[in-house]
N, C-alpha and C positions, 0 to 999 in steps of 0.2 A: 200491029203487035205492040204490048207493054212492055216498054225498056224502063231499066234502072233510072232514066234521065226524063221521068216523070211522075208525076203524085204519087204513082201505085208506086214507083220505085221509093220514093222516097219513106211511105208507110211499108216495104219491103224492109228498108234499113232499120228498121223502127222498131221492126217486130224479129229482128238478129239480135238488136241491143238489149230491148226488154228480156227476150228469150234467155239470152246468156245473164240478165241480172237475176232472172228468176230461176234460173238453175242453180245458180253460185250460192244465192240465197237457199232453196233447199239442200241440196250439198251441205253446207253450214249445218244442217238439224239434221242430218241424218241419226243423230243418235239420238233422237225424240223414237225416233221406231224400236229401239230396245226398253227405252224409259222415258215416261210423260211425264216424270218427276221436274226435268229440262224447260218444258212449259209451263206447270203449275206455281215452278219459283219464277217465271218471268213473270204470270197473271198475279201472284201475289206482289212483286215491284210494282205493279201498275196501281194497284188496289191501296199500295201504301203513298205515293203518290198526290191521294186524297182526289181522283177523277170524279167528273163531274157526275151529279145524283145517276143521269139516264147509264153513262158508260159501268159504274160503281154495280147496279141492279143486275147490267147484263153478266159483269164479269162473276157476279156472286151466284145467279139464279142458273145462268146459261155456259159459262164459259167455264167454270173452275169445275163442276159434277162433269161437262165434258172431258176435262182435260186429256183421259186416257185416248178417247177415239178422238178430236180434233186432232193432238200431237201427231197420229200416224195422217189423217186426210190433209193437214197442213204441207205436212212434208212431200207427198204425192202429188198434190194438188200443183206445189211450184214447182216440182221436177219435172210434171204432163205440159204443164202450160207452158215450159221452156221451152221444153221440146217440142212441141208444137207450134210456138211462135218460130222457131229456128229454123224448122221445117216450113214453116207456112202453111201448116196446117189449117183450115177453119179459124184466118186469122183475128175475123170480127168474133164469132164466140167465143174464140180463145179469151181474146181481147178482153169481153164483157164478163166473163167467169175471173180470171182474172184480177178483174180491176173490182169487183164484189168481194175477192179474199183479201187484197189490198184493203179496201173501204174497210170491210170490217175489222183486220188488226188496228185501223187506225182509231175505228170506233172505240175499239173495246178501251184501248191505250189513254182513252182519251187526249193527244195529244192534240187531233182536229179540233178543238173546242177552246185552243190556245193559240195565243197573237204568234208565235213561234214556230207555227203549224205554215207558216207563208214564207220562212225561211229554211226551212227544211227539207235536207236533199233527198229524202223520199215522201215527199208530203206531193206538193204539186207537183213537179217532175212526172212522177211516176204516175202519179192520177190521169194527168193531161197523157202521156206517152200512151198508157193503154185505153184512156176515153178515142183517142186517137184511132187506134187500132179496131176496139169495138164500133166505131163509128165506121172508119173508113175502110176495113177490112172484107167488109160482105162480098167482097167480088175476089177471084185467084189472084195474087199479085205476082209479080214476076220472079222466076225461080226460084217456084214454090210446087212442093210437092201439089201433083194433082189431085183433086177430091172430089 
């Protein structure tokens, strides 16, 4: 049997932490689901900025005509994936869904494409925490809902 006082347990604890930072983080936008207005002024800071040519196209072509439906999939997106890392749900696809919604805020932000992006407290951390997760997640870890 896998106890708390090995690998799985320790990517058990992993996916409590994340779970609870990705909750707290959607919690935070909950009012993105009444108005995407909330988002549209964050992608325009990002845009003012001056990000890099690649982030600049996505945020103009992809990211701002969405604003209305990302603002509510955002918000659901890190409330399910909380909830499911805290759960232990499907902690590797959690994990890897996840850490693609991460990637791509950070894309968009362009902020990955700066020396500054290596000191920051949701830059690696949080990359590495659910690479972690999506990696080492594919098997039940220990008290975790069953699936």
């Amino acid at each position: 049997m896998t106890t708390l006082h090995s690998p799985a347990g320790g990517l058990r604890a992993l996916s409590l932490i994340m779970g609870v930072f990705l909750v707290l983080m959607g919690y935070g936008k909950l009012v993105w689901f009444a108005d995407s207005a909330h988002l549209t002024y964050e992608l325009e800071q990002w845009l003012s900025f001056e990000p890099v040519t690649i982030s600049r196209w996505y945020l103009e072509r992809v990211a701002m005509p969405g604003a209305p439906l990302f603002a509510r999939l955002v918000v659901l997106g890190e409330l399910a994936a909380g909830a499911a890392l805290i759960a232990g749900f499907r902690v590797g696809l959690t994990g890897t869904v996840a850490l693609a919604m991460v990637l791509n805020f950070q894309f968009a932000s362009g902020i990955m494409f700066t020396s500054g992006y290596l000191t920051n407290g949701f830059g690696p951390p949080v990359i590495g925490g659910l690479a972690a997760l999506a990696i080492g997640g594919g098997r039940r870890l220990p008290y975790s809902v069953p699936w």
